[in-house]
C-alpha positions, 0 to 999 in steps of 0.5 A, a space after each residue: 500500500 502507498 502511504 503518502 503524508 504531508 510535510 512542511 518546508 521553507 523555501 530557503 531562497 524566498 522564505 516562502 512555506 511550502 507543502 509537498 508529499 513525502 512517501 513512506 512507501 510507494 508501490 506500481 498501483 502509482 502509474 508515476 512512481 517507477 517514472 519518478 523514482 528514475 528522474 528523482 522527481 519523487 524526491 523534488 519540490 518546487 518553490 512556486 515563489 521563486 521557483 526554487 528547486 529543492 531535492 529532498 531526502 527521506 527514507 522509502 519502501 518501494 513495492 514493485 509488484 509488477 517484477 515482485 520486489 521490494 527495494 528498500 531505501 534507508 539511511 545506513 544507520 537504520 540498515 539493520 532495522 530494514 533486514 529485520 522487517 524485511 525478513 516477512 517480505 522474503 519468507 513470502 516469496 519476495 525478492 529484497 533489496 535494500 540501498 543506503 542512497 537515492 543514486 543506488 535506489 534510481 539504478 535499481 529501479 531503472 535495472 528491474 524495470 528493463 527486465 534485467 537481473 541486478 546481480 548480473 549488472 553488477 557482475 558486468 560492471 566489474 567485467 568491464 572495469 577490467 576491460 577498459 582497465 588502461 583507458 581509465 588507468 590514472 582517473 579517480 572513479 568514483 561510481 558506475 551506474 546503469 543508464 536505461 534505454 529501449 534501443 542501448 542502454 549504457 554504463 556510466 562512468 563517474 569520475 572527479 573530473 567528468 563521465 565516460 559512457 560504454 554501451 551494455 552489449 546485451 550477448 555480453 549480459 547474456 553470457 554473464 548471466 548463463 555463466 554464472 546461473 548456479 551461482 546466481 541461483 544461491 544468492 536469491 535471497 541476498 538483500 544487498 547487491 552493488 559492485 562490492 557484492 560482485 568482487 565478493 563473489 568472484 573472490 569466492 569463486 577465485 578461492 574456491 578454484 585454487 582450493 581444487 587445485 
């Protein structure tokens, strides 16, 4: 269920008060919520004084019942209040992800409504790293993040001094995620997925390669 309320703010250009809906949560019965949630509209007001825009930030439960799944957006520090309430929501049978920024929640949303797996978004991410490893060699790099498009969607690359764009091959998403389908199997039920939990997992299977050998 959506749960809107209504809050308060000074506009701090103008001074003028003003009001603006804040969600608790958020599910797709609201034809705008996956739209805003991409742009960051969801999150944005706009002074109707002087037309000042401001970006506001808060905590949000979205319920995507289309792609059954539930992504989370909490400050870090109530992260393991969000694993705890989260644990109903999976033992029925839906997915959970849980992110600690605005950035993180857009991504996700904008991944699961391109029909594609996160995990292997993620896994792609590190693969292309290593690809353009002397391209970005000497650039601080700060963040990737999936850009959707019906005809090619694309990977950015944040750096301190300014973007790149790779496009996403979708055959090379397509072999990742045959190549890795049994270990994506066992991680269903993770609940945090982003760059650090693909290294972790190709750092297990790395480990659990020379313990063979």
């Amino acid at each position: 269920m959506s749960m809107p309320h209504r809050e308060k703010i000074k506009c701090p250009k103008c001074g003028k008060e003003l009001e603006y809906t804040m969600w608790q949560s958020i599910n797709t019965q609201m034809e705008f919520a996956i739209p805003d949630i991409i742009s960051g509209k969801l999150f944005e007001v706009i002074c109707d004084g002087c037309g000042q825009k401001l970006h506001m930030m808060y905590p949000i439960l979205f319920n995507d019942m289309i792609h059954n799944i539930m992504i989370n957006y909490v400050m870090p520090e109530h992260v393991d209040d969000a694993i705890k309430a989260s644990e109903i929501s999976k033992s029925l049978g839906c997915r959970i992800r849980i992110v600690t920024s605005q950035e993180s929640l857009r991504e996700k949303t904008a991944i699961i409504n391109s029909g594609l797996d996160d995990r292997v978004v993620e896994l792609f991410k590190v693969f292309s790293m290593g690809q353009i490893a002397d391209q970005i060699e000497g650039r601080n790099l700060k963040a990737m993040y999936f850009l959707p498009d019906e005809k090619q969607p694309r990977m950015e690359f944040a750096f301190e001094d300014g973007t790149g764009f790779i496009d996403i091959v979708m055959d090379g998403y397509y072999h990742l995620e045959e190549e890795f389908s049994e270990l994506l199997a066992d991680t269903e039920d993770d609940m945090f997925i982003d760059q650090q939990w693909a290294l972790d997992l190709l750092n297990s299977l790395k480990q659990e390669e020379e313990n063979e050998t």
